[in-house]
C-alpha positions in Angstrom: 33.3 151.7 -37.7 32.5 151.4 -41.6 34.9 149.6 -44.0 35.4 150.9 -47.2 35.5 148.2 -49.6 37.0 149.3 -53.5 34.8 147.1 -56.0 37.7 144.9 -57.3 38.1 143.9 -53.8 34.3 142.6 -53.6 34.4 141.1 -57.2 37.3 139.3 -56.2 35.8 138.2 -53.0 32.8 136.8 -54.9 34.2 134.9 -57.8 36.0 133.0 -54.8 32.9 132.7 -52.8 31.3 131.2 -56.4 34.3 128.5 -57.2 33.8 127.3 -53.4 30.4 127.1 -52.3 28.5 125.3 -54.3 30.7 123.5 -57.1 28.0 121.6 -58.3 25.8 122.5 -61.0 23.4 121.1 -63.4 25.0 117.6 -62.4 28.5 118.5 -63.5 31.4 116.6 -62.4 33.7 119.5 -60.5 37.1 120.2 -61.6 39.4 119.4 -59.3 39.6 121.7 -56.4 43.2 123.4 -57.6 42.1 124.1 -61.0 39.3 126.0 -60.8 38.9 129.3 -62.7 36.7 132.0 -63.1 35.2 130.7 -66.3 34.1 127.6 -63.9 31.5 130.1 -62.1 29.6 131.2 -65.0 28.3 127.4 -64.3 26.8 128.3 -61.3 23.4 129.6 -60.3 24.2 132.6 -59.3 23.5 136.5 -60.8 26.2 137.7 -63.3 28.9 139.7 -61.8 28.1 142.3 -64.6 25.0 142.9 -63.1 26.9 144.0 -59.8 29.1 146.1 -61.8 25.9 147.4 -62.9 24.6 148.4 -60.0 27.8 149.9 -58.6 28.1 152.7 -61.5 24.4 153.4 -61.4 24.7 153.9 -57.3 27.7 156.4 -58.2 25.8 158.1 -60.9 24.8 161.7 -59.9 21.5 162.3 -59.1 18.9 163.2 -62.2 17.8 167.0 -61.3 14.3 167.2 -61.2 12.5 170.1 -63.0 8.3 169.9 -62.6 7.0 172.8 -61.2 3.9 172.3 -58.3 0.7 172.8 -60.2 -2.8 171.9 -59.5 -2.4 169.9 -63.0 -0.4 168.6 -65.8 1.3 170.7 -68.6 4.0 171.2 -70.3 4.8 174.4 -71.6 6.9 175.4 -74.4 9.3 172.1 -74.2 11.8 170.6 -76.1 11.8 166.7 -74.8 14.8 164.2 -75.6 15.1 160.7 -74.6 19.0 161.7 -73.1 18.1 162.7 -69.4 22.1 162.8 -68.8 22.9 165.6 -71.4 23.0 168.7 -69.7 23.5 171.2 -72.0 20.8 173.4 -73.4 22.2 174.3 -76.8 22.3 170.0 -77.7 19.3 170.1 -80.5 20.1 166.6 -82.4 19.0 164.6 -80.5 15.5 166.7 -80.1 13.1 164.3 -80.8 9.3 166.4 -80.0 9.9 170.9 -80.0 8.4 173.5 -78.6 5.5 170.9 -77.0 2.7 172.9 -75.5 -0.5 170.6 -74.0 -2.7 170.5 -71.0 -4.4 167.5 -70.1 -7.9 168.9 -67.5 -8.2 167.1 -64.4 -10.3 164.4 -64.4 -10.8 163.8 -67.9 -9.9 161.3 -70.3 -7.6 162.3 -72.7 -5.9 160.6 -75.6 -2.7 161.1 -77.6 -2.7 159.6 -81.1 0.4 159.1 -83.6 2.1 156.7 -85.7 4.9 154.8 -84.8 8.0 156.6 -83.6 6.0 160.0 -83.1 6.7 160.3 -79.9 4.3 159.4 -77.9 5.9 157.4 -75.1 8.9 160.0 -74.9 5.9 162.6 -73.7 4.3 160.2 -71.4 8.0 160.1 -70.2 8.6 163.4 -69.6 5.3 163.8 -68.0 6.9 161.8 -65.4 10.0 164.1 -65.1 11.9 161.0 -66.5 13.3 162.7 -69.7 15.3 165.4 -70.8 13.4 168.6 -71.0 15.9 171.3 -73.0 13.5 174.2 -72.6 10.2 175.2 -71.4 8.4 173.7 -68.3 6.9 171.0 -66.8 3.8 171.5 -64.5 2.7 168.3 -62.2 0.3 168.0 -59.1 3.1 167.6 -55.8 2.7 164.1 -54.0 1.9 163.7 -50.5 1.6 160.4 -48.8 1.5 158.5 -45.7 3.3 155.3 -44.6 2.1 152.9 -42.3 4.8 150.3 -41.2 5.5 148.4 -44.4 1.8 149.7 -46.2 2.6 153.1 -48.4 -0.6 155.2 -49.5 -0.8 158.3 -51.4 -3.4 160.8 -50.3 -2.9 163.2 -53.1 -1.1 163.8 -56.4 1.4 161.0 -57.3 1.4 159.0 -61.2 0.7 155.2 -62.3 2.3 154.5 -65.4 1.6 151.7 -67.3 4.3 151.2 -69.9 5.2 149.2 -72.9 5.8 146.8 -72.3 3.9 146.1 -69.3 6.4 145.5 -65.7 5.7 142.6 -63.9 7.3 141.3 -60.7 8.6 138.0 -59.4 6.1 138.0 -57.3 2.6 136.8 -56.4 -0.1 138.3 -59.3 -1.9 139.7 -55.7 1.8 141.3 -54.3 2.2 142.6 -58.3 -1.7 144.5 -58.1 -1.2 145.5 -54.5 2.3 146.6 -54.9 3.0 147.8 -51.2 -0.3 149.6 -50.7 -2.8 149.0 -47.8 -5.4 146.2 -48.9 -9.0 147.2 -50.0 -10.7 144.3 -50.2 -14.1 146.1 -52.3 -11.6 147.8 -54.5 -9.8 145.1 -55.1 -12.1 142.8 -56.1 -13.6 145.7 -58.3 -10.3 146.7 -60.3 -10.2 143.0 -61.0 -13.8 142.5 -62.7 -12.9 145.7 -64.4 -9.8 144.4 -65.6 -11.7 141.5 -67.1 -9.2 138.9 -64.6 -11.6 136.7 -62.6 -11.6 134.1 -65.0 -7.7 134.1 -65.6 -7.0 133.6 -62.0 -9.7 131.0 -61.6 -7.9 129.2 -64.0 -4.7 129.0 -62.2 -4.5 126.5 -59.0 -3.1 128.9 -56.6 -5.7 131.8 -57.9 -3.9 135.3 -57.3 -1.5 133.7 -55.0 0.2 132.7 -58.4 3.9 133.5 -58.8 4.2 135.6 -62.2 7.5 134.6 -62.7 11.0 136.7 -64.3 9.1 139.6 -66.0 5.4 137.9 -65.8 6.9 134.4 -67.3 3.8 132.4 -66.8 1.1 134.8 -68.2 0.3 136.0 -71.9 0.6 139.2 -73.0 -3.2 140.0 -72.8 -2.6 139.2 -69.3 0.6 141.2 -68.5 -1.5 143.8 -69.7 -4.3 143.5 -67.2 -2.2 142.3 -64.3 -0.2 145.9 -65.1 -3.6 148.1 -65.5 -5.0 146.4 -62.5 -2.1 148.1 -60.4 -2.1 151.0 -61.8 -6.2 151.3 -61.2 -5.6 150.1 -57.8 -3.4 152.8 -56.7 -4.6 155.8 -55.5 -2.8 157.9 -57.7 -4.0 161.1 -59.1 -2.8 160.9 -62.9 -2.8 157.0 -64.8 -0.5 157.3 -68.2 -1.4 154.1 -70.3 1.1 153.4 -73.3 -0.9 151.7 -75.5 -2.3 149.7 -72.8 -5.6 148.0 -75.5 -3.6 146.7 -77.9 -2.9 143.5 -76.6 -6.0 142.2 -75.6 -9.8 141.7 -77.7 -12.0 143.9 -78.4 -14.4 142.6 -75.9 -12.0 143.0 -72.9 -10.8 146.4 -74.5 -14.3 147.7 -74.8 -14.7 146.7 -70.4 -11.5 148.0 -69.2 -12.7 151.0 -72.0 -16.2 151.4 -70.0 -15.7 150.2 -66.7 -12.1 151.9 -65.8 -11.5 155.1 -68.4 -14.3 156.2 -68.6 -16.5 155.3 -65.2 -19.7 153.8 -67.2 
């Protein structure tokens, strides 16, 4: 039997869970237990409510309709990209930001898009990952196929790493942030890491890569985040990396490794 629970009910349910569970906070004195309110659980440790109101309209949001066609590589053809995946409509041209976008990036090469600032560039590493809104033309992109053993996922073929700007970082362990699910490889491993120019960081830490990051990679710099990022994305197996402006962060001594040792294969 499943209940079916409206979203007022729960929000109710949890400011009342908050007022009576743990009325201590930050060595506050509680208010006496009949005057209590809901302002007295924004005192609490606890995630905002907002953020489950959040998630309930982003779990009733319809599904984003895919549009790459299978292709033994990556293109786009003839496309008009906009940052507004939700916009259905064709015939919607203001907000347009890159027309009539026509590229095809050879398999494994290196290939670099240049710009100024606001050009466009991460909208078409965007849409190369199907996460944008393309009003016309087509986007071509290898299929994925993968395997899944227990709680270890590998891709065999296909699939994209992106690396974005800013860089993501987990709560996590900087190892459980590198790995990120995939089966351990201890050579690779220890070879994305030299590449990434991160021995020495994680020397410097006591717990090595066994390090929490912290909320959104607290405890490292942003050289790091970089690196930690890039290291994942290396790591994976997947077919196509997109780096968004993945050097500028670090020195030109690090830049010029990761340059040699992971872009280009020297």
């Amino acid at each position: 039997m499943r209940l079916q629970i409206p979203i007022e009910g729960l929000l109710k349910f949890l400011v009342v869970e908050k007022l009576t569970r743990r009325p201590l906070a930050a060595g506050k004195r509680p208010p006496p237990s009949g005057s209590r309110t809901v302002a007295d659980a924004d005192d609490l440790e606890y995630p905002s409510l907002a953020n489950i109101l959040n998630y309930h309209w982003f779990l009733n949001e319809p599904d984003q309709k895919k549009s790459a066609v299978p292709s033994d590589r990556l293109r786009l053809e003839n496309a008009d990209l906009s940052w507004d995946a939700q916009k259905s409509s064709p015939n919607t041209q203001n907000d347009v930001i890159l027309s009539d976008v026509s590229i095809d990036f050879p398999p494994g090469a290196l290939s670099i898009i240049t710009g100024g600032t606001g050009s466009g560039k991460s909208l078409l590493l965007a849409s190369m990952l199907d996460e944008t809104s393309i009003r016309c033309g087509r986007l071509f992109r290898p299929p994925v196929c993968a395997t899944a053993n227990k709680s270890k996922f590998q891709i065999t073929s296909g699939g994209t790493a992106l690396v974005s700007q800013p860089p993501w970082i987990e709560n996590r362990t900087i190892f459980e942030n590198i790995i990120f699910g995939s089966a351990y490889d201890e050579a690779r491993y220890r070879e994305v890491l030299a590449a990434c120019a991160l021995n020495q960081d994680l020397s410097a830490l006591p717990k090595g890569d066994q390090t929490i990051a912290g909320l959104s990679g607290a405890i490292l710099s942003g050289g790091q985040k970089w690196r930690v990022a890039l290291a994942r994305a290396f790591y994976s197996t997947a077919e196509i990396i997109l780096l968004d402006d993945v050097l500028s962060a670090v020195d030109t001594r690090v830049a010029k490794r990761i340059f040699e040792q992971m872009l280009t294969g020297k």
